[in-house]
C-alpha positions as CSV (number, residue, x, y, z in Angstrom):
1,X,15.9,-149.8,164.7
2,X,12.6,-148.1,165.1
3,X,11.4,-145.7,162.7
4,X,12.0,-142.0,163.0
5,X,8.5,-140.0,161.9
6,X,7.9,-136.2,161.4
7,X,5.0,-134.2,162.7
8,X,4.0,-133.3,159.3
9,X,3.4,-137.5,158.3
10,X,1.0,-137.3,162.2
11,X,-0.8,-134.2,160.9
12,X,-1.5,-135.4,157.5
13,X,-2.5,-138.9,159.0
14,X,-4.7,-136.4,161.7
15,X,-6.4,-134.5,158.7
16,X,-6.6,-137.9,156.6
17,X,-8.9,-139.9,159.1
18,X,-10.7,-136.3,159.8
19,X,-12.0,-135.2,156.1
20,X,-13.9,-138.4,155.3
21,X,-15.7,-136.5,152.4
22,X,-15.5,-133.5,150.4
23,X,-17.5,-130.8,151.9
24,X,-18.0,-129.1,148.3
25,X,-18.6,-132.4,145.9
26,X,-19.1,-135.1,148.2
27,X,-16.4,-137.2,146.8
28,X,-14.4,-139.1,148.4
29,X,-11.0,-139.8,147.3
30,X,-8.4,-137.9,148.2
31,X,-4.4,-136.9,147.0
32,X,-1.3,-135.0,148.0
33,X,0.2,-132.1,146.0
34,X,2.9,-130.6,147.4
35,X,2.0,-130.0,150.8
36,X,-1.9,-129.3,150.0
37,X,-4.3,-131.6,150.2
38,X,-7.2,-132.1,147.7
39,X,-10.3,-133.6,146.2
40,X,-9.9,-136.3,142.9
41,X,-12.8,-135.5,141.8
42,X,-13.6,-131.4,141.8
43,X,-10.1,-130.4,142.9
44,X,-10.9,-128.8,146.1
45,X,-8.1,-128.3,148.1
46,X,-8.4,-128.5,151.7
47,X,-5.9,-127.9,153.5
């Protein structure tokens, strides 16, 4: 069986491969919470 996927798992892969580094901090490690995307290391969220 092949694997169902929703358009929210595309657009977070989409943003993913598009914010290669935080704008404000430079880091570049990233995490989910809840639904918003943000920086490790100064917390920026970004999407």
């Amino acid at each position: 069986m092949a694997q169902q996927y929703d358009q929210k798992s595309f657009d977070s892969l989409e943003l993913e491969e598009s914010i290669k580094k935080c704008p404000d901090c430079g880091g570049k490690k990233f995490d989910l919470r809840g639904e918003e995307r943000y920086c490790k290391k100064c917390g920026l969220v970004l999407e």
